[in-house]
MIDOSE-1310 file (N, C-alpha, C; in nm, 2 decimals, decimal comma, always signed):
residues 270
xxxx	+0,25/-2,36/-0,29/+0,14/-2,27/-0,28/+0,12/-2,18/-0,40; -0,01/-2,14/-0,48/-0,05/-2,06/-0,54/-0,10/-1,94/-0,48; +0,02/-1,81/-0,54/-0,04/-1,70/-0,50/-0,08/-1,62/-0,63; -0,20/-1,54/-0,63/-0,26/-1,43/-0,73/-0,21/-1,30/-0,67
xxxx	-0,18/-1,27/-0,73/-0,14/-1,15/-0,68/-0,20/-1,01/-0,78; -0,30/-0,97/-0,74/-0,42/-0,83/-0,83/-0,33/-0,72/-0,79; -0,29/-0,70/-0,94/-0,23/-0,51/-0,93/-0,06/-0,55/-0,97; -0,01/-0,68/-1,03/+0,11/-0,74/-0,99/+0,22/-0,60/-1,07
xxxx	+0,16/-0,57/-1,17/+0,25/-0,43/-1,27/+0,26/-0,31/-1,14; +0,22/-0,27/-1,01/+0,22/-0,17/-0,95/+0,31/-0,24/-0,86; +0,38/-0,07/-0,82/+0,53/-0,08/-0,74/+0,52/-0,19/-0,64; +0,41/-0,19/-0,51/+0,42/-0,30/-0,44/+0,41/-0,43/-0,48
xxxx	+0,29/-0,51/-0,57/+0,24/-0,59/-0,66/+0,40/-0,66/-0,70; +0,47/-0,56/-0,81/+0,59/-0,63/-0,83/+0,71/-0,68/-0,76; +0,69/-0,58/-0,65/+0,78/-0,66/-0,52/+0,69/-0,80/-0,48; +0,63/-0,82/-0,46/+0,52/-0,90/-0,39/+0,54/-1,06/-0,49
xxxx	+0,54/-1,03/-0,58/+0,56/-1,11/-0,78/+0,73/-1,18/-0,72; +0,81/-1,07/-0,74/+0,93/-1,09/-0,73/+1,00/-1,18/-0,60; +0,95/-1,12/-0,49/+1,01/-1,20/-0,39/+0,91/-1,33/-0,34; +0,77/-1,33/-0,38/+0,75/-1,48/-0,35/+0,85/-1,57/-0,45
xxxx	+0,86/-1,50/-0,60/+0,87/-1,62/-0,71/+1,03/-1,70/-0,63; +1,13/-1,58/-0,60/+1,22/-1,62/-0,52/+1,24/-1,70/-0,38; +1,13/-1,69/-0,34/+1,10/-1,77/-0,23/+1,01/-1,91/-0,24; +1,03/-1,99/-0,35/+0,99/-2,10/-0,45/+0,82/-2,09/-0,45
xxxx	+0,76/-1,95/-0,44/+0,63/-1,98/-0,41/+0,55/-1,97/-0,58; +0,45/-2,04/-0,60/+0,40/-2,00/-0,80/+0,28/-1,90/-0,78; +0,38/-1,77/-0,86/+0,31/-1,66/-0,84/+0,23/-1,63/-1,00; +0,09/-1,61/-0,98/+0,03/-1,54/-1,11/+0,01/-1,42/-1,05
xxxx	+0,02/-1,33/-1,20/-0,04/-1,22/-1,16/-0,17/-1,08/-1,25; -0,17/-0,99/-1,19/-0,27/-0,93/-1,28/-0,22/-0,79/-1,29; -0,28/-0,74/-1,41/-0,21/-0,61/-1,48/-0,33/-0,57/-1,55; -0,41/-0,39/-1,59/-0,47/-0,38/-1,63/-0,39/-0,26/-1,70
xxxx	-0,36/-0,12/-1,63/-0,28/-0,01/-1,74/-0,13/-0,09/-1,71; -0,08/-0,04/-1,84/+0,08/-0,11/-1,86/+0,07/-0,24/-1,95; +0,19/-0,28/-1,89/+0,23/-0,46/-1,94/+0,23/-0,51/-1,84; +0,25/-0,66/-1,86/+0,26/-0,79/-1,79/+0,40/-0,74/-1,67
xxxx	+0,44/-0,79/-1,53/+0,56/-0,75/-1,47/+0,61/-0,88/-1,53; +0,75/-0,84/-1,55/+0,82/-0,95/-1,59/+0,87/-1,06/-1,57; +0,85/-1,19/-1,63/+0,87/-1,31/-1,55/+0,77/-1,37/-1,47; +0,64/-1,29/-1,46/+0,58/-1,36/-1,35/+0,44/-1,42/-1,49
xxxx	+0,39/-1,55/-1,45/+0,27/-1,54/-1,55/+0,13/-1,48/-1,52; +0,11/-1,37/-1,62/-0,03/-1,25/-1,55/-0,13/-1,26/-1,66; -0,22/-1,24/-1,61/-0,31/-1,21/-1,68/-0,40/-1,05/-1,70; -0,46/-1,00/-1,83/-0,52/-0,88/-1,81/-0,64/-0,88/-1,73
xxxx	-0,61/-0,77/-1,64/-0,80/-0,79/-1,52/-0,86/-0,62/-1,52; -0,96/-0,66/-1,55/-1,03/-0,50/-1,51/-1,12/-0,55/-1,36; -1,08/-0,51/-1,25/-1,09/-0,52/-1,17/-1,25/-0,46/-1,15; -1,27/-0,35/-1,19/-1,42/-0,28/-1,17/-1,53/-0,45/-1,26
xxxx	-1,47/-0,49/-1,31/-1,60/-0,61/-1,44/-1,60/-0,76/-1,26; -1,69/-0,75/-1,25/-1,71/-0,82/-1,09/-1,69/-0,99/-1,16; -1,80/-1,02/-1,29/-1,78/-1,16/-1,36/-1,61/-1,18/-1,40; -1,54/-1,11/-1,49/-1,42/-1,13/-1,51/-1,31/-1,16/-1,37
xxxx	-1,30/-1,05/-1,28/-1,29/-1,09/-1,15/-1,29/-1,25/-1,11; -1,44/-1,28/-1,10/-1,44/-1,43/-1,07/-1,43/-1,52/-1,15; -1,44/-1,56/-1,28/-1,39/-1,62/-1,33/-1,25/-1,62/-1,38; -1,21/-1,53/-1,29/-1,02/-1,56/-1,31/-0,98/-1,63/-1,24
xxxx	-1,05/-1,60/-1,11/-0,99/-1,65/-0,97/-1,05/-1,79/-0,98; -1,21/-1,80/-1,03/-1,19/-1,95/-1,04/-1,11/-2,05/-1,15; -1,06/-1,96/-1,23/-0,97/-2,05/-1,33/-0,86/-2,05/-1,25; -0,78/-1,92/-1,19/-0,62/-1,97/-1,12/-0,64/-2,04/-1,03
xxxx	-0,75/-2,01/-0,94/-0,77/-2,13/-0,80/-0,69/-2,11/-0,69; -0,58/-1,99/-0,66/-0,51/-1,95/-0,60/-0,57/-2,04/-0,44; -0,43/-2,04/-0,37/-0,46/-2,06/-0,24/-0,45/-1,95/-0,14; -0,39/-1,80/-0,23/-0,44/-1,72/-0,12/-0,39/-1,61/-0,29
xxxx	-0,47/-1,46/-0,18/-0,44/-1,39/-0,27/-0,38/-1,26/-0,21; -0,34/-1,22/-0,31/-0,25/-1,05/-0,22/-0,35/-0,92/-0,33; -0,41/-0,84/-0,29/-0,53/-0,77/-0,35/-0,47/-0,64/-0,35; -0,42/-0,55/-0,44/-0,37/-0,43/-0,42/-0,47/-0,31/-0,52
xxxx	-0,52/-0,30/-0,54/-0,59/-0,25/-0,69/-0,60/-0,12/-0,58; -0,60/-0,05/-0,65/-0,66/+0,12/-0,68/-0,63/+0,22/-0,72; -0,68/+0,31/-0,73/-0,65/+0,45/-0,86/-0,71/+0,54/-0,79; -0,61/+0,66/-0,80/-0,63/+0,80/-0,70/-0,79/+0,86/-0,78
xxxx	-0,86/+0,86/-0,68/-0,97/+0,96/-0,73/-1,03/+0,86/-0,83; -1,08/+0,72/-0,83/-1,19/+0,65/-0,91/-1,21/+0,55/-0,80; -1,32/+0,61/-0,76/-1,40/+0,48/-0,67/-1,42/+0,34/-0,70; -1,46/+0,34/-0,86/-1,49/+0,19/-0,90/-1,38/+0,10/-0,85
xxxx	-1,28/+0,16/-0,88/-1,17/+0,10/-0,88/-1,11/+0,01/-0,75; -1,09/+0,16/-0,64/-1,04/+0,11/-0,54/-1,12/+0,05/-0,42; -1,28/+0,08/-0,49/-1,33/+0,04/-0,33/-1,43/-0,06/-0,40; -1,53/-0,07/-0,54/-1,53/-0,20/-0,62/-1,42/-0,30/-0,61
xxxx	-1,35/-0,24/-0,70/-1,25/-0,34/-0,72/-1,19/-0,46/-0,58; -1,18/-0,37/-0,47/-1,13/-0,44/-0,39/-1,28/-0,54/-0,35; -1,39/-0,53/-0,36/-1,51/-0,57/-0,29/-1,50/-0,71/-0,41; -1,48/-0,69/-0,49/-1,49/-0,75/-0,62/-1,39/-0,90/-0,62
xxxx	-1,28/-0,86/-0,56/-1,15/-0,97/-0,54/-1,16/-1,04/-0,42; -1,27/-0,97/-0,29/-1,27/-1,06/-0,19/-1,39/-1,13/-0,21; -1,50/-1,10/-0,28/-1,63/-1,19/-0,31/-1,55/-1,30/-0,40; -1,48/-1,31/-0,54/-1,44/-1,41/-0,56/-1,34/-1,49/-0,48
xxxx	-1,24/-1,45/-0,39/-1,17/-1,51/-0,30/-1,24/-1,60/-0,22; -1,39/-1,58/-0,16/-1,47/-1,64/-0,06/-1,52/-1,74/-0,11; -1,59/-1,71/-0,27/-1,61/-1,84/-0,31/-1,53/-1,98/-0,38; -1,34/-1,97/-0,35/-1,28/-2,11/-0,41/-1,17/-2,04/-0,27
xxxx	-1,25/-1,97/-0,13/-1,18/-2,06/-0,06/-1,02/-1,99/-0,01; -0,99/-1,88/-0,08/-0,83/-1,82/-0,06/-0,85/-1,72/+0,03; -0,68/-1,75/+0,11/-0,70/-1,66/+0,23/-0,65/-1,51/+0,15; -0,74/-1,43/+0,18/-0,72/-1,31/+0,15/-0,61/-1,20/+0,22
xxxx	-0,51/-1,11/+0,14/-0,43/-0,99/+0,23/-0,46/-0,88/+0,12; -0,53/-0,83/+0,17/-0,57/-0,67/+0,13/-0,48/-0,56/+0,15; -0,49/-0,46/+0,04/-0,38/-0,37/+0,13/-0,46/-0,22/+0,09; -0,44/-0,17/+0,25/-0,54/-0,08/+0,30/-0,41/+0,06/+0,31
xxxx	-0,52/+0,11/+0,35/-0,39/+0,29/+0,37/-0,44/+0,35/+0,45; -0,33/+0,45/+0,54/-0,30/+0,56/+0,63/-0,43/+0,67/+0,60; -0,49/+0,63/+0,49/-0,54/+0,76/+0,39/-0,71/+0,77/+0,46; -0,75/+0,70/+0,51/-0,89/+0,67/+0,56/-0,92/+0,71/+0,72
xxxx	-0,80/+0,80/+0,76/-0,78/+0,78/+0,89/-0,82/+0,96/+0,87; -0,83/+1,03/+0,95/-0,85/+1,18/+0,98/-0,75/+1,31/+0,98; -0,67/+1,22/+1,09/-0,51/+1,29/+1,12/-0,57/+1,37/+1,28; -0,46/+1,33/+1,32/-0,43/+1,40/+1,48/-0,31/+1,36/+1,53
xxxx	-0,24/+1,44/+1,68/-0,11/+1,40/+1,70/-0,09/+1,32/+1,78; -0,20/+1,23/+1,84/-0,18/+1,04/+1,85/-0,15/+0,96/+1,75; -0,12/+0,85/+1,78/-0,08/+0,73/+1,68/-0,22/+0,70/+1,67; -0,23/+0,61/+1,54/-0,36/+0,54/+1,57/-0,32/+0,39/+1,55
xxxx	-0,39/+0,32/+1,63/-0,36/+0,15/+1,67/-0,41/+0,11/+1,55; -0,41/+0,00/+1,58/-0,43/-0,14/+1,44/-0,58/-0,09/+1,40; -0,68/-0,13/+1,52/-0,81/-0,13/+1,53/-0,95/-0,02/+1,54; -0,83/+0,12/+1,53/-0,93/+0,21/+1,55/-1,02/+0,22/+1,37
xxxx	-1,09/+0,29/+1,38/-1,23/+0,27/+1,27/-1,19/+0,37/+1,20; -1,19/+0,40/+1,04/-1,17/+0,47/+0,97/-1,27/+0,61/+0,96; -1,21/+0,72/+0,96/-1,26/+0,83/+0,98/-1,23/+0,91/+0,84; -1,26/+0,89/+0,72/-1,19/+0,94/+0,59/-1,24/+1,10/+0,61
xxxx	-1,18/+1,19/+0,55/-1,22/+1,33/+0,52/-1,22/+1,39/+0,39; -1,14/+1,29/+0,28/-1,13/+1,30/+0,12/-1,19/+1,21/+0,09; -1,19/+1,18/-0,04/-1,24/+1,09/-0,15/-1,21/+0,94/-0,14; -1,03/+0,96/-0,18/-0,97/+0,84/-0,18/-0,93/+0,77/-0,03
xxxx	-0,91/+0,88/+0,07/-0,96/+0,78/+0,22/-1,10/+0,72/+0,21; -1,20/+0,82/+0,18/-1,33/+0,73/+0,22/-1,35/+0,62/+0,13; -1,30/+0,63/-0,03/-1,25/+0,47/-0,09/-1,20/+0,38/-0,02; -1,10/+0,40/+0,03/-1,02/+0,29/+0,11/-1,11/+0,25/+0,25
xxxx	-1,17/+0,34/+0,29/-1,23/+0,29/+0,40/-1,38/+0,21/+0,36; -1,45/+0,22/+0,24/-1,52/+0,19/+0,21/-1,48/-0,01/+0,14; -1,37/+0,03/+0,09/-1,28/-0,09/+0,10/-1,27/-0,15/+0,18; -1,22/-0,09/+0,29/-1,22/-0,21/+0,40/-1,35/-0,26/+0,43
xxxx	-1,45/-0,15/+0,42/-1,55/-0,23/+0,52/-1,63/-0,38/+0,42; -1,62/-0,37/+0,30/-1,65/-0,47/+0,18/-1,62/-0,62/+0,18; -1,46/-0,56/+0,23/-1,34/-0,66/+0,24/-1,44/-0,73/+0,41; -1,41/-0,71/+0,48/-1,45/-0,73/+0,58/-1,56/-0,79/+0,58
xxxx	-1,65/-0,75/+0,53/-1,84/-0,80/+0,52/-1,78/-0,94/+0,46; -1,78/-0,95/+0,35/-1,75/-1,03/+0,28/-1,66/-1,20/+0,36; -1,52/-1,13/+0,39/-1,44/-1,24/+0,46/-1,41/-1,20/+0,56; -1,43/-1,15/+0,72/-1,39/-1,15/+0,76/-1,22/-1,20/+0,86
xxxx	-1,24/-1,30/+0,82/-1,07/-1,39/+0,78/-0,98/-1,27/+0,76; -0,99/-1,19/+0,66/-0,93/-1,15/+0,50/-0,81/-1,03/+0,68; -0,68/-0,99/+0,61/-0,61/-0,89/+0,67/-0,63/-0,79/+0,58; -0,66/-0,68/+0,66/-0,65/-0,56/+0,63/-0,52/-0,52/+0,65
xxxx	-0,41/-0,45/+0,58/-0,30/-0,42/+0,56/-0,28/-0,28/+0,56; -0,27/-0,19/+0,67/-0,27/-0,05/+0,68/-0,14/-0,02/+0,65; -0,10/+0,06/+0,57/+0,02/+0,11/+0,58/+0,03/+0,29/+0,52; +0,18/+0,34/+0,50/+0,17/+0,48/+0,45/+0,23/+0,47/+0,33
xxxx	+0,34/+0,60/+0,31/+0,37/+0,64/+0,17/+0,55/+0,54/+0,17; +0,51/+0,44/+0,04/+0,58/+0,35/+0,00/+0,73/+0,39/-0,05; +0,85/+0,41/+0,05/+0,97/+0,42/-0,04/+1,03/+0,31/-0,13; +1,10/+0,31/-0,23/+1,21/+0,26/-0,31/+1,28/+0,30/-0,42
xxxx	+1,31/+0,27/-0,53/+1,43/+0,31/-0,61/+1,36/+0,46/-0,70; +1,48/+0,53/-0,73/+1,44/+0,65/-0,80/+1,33/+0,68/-0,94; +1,28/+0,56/-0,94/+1,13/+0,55/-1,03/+1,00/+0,53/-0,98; +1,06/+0,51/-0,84/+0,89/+0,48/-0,70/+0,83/+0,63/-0,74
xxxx	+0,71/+0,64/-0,69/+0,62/+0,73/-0,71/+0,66/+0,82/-0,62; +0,64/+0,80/-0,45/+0,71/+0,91/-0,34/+0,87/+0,92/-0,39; +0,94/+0,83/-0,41/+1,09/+0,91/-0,45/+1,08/+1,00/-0,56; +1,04/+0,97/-0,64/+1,02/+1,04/-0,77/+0,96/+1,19/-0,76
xxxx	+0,84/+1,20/-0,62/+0,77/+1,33/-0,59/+0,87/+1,42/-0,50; +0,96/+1,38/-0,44/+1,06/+1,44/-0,36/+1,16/+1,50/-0,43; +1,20/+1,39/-0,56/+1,30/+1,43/-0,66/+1,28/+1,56/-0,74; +1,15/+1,53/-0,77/+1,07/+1,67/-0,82/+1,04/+1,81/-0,75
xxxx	+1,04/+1,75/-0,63/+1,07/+1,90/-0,49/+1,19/+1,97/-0,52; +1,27/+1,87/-0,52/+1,41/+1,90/-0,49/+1,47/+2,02/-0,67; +1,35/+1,98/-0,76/+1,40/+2,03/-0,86/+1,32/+2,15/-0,88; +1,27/+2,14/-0,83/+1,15/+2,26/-0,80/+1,02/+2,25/-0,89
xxxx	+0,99/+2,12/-0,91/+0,93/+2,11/-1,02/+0,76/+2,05/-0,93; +0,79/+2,05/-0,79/+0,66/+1,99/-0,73/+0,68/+2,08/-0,57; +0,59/+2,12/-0,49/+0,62/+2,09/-0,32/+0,57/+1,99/-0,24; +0,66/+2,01/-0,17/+0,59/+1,89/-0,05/+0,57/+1,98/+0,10
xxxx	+0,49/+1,91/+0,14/+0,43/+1,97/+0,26/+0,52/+1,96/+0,39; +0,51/+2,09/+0,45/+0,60/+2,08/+0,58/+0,54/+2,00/+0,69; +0,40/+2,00/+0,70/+0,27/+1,95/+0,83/+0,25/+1,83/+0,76; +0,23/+1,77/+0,69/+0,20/+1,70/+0,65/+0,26/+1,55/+0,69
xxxx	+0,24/+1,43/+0,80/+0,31/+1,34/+0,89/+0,30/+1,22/+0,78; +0,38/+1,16/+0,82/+0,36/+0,99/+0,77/+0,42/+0,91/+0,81; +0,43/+0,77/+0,78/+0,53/+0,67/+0,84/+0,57/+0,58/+0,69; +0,66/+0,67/+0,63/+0,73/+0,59/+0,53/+0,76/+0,45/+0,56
xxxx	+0,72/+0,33/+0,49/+0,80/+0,20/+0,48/+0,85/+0,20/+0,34; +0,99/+0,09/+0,35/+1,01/+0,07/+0,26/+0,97/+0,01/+0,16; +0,95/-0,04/+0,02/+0,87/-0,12/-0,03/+0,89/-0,30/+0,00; +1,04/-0,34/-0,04/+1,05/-0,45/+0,05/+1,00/-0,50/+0,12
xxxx	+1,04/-0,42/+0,23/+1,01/-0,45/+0,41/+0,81/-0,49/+0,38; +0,77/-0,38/+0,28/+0,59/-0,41/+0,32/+0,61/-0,58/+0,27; +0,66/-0,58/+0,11/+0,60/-0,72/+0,06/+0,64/-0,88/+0,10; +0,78/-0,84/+0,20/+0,78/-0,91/+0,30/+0,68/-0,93/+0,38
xxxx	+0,66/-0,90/+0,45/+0,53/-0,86/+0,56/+0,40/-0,89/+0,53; +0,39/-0,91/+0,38/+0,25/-0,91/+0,31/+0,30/-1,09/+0,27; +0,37/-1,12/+0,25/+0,44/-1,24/+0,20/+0,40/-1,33/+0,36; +0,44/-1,27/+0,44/+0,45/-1,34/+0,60/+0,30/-1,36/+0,63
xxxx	+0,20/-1,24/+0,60/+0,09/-1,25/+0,64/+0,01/-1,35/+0,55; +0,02/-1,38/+0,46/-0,05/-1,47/+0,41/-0,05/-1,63/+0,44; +0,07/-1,63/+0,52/+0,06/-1,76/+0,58/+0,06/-1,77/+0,75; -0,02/-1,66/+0,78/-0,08/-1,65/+0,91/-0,23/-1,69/+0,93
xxxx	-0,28/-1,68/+0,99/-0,41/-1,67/+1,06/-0,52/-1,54/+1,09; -0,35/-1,46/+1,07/-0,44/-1,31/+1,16/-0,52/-1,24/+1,10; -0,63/-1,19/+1,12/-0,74/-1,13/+1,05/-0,79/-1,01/+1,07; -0,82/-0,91/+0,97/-0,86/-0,77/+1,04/-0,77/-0,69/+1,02
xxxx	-0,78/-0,58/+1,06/-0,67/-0,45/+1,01/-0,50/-0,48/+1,10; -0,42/-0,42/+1,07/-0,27/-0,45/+1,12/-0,20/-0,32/+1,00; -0,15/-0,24/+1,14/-0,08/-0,12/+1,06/+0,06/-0,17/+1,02; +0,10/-0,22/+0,87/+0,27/-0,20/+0,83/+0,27/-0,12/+0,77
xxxx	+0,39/-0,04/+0,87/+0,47/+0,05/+0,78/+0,58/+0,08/+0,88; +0,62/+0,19/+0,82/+0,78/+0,26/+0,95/+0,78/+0,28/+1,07; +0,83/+0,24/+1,13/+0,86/+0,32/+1,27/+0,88/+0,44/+1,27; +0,91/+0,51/+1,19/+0,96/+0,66/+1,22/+0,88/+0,78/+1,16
xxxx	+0,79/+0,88/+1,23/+0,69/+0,95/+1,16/+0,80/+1,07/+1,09; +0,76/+1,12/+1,01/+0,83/+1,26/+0,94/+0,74/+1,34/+0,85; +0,75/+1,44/+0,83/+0,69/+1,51/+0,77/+0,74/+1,49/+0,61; +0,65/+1,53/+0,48/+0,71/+1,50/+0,35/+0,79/+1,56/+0,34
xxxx	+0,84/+1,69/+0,37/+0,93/+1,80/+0,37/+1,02/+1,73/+0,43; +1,05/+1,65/+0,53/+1,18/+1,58/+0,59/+1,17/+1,48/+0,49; +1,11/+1,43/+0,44/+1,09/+1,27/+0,36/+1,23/+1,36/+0,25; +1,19/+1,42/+0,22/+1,26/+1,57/+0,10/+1,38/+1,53/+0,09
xxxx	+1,42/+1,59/+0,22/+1,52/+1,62/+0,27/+1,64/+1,50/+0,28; +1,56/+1,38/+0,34/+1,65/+1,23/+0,30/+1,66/+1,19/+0,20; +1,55/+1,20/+0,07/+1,63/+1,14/-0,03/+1,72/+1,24/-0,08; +1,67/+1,36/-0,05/+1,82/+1,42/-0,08/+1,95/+1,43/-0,03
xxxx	+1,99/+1,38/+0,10/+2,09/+1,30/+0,10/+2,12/+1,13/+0,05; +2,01/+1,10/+0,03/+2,11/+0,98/-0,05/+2,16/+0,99/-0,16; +2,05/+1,10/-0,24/+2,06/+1,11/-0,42/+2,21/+1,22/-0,42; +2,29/+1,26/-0,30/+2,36/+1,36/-0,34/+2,36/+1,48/-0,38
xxxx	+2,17/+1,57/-0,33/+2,16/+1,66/-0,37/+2,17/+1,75/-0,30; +2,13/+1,89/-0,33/+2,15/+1,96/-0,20/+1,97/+2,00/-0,16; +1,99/+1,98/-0,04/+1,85/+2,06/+0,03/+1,82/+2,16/+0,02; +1,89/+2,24/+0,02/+1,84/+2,39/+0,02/+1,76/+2,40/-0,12
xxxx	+1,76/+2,35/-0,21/+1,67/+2,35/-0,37/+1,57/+2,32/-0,33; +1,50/+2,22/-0,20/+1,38/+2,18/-0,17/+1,26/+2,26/-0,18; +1,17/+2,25/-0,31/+1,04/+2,36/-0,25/+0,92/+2,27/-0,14; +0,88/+2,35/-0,06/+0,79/+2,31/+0,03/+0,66/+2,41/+0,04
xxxx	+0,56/+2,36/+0,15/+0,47/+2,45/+0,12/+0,37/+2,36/+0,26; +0,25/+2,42/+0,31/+0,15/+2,38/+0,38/+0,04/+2,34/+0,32; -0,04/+2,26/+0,41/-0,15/+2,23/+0,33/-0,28/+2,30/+0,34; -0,25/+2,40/+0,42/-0,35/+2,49/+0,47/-0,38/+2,57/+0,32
xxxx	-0,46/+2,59/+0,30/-0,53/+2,66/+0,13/-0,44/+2,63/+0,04; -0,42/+2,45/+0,03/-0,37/+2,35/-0,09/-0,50/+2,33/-0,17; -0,62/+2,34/-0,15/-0,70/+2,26/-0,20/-0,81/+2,17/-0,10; -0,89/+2,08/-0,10/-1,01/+2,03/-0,06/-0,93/+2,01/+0,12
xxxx	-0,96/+1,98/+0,18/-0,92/+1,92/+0,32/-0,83/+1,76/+0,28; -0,75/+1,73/+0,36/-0,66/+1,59/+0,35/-0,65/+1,58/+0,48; -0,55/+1,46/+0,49/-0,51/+1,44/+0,65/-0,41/+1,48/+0,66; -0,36/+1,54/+0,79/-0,24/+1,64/+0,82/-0,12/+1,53/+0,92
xxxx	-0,16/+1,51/+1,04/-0,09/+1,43/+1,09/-0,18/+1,27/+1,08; -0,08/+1,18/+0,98/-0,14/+1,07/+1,04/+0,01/+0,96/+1,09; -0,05/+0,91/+1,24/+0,06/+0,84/+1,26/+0,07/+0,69/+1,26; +0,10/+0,60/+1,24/+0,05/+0,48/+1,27/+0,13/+0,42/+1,40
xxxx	+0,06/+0,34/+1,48/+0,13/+0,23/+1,56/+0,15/+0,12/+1,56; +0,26/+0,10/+1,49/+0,33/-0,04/+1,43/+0,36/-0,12/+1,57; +0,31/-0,12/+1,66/+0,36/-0,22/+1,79/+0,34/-0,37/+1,75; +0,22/-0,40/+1,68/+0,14/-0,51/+1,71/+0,22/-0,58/+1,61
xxxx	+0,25/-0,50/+1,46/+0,35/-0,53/+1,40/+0,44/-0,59/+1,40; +0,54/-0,49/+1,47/+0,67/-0,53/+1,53/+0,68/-0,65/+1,60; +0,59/-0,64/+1,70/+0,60/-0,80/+1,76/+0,54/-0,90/+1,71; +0,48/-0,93/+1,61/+0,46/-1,04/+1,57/+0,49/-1,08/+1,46
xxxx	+0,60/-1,00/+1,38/+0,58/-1,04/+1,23/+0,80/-1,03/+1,24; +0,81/-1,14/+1,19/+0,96/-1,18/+1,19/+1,05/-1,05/+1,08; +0,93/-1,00/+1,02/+0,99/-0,92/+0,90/+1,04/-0,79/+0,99; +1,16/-0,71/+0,97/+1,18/-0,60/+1,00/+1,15/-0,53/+0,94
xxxx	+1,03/-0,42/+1,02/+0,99/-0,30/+0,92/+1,09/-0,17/+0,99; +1,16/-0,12/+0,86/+1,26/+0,01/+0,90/+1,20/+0,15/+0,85; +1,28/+0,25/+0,96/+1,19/+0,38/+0,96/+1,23/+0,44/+0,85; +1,21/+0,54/+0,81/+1,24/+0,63/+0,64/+1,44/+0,66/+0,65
xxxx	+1,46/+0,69/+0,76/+1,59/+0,76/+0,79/+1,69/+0,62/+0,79; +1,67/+0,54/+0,80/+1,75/+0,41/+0,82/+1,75/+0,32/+0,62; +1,62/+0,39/+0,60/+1,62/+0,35/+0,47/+1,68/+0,40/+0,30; +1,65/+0,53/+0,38/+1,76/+0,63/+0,27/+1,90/+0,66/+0,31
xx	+1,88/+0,62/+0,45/+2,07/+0,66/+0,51/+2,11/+0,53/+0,45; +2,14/+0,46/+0,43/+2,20/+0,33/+0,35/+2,23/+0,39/+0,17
């Protein structure tokens, strides 16, 4: 199998790169800020250029593709771009896995299921939700991949913003909910979905909701630090409105996908 993999230089992208190549699958990939990820063969894509887009996809010819592209606060990017990679996917034929986010949802202290409808109240939720709906028009086929805030090694973006709590150099929010996955565990999961059938949104991520402020608090026991240095803060007059509690309901998840997704506390207690 040929997989493309758009966004391959970003934290999930390179897991995604790394563990198919290991799993004898022939991964290309794409990169626009940075370099090439290493070892995998990429190409440069500006994701917002819709012709470049398609004539990549019809030159690699992938048999399926893993679509990650976006940038905090630029629409072209994340909700183009993504519209951009399923219109050339539809036309040579690849089963599409999108990857969607927590961020498009509103926040309340229910879970929300696979299939409830995006309710954004920022910018970059209503990007992603505007993404999905693109993705969707376009291929319906294609999985929407919901997930939250991505843990892994001490150069991940969320480890690195905790690190910076802990130094006092950033806060993180006490109200503020999420369902940490590990990064693994997603590109697993994203790896499994592409040789399914299933179509439409599907929440991966953690089983275990916590607040950033507890997120804090674990990598500071793994890193050896002490907690008490943690700065924190609310989100109440942070700035524009965000989502406060968002939870997801990994059920549908869990039982259908052989990959174990583990909660934040199981991931940093190791």
């Amino acid at each position: 199998m040929r997989l493309l993999v758009v966004g391959a230089s970003g934290h999930l992208g390179g897991q995604v790169c790394r563990r198919g190549r290991d799993a004898g699958v022939q991964v290309v990939g794409t990169y626009h800020r940075g370099g090439p990820p290493p070892g995998v063969p990429s190409h440069r894509l500006d994701v917002t250029d819709r012709e470049a887009v398609r004539r990549l996809v019809t030159q690699v010819r992938p048999d399926a593709v893993v679509s990650t592209p976006y940038r905090y606060g630029d629409w072209t990017v994340t909700a183009d771009g993504a519209a951009h990679v399923a219109l050339a996917c539809a036309e040579v034929g690849a089963r599409l896995v999108h990857l969607s986010s927590d961020a498009l949802h509103a926040g309340r202290p229910e879970p929300y299921a696979d299939h409830e409808p995006p309710t954004p109240i920022f910018p970059y939720g209503a990007a992603k939700a505007a993404a999905e709906t693109a993705v969707s028009a376009v291929d319906p086929g294609a999985v929407l991949v919901r997930t939250s805030l991505i843990l892994g090694d001490a150069d991940s973006p969320q480890i690195r913003l905790c690190l910076d709590a802990l130094a006092g150099r950033a806060a993180l929010y006490t109200d503020e909910i999420r369902c940490p996955v590990d990064v693994g565990d997603l590109a697993d999961a994203v790896l499994e979905l592409v040789g399914t059938d299933h179509a439409g949104p599907l929440n991966v991520a953690g089983p275990q909701p916590v607040s950033r402020a507890d997120l804090g608090r674990l990598v500071a026991g793994r890193f050896g630090l002490d907690p008490a240095g943690l700065a924190t803060t609310t989100s109440a007059g942070s700035g524009p409105p965000r989502p406060v509690e968002v939870r997801l309901d990994v059920s549908r998840a869990v039982t259908e996908l052989r990959t174990r997704l583990r909660g934040a506390g199981e991931v940093l207690g190791g």
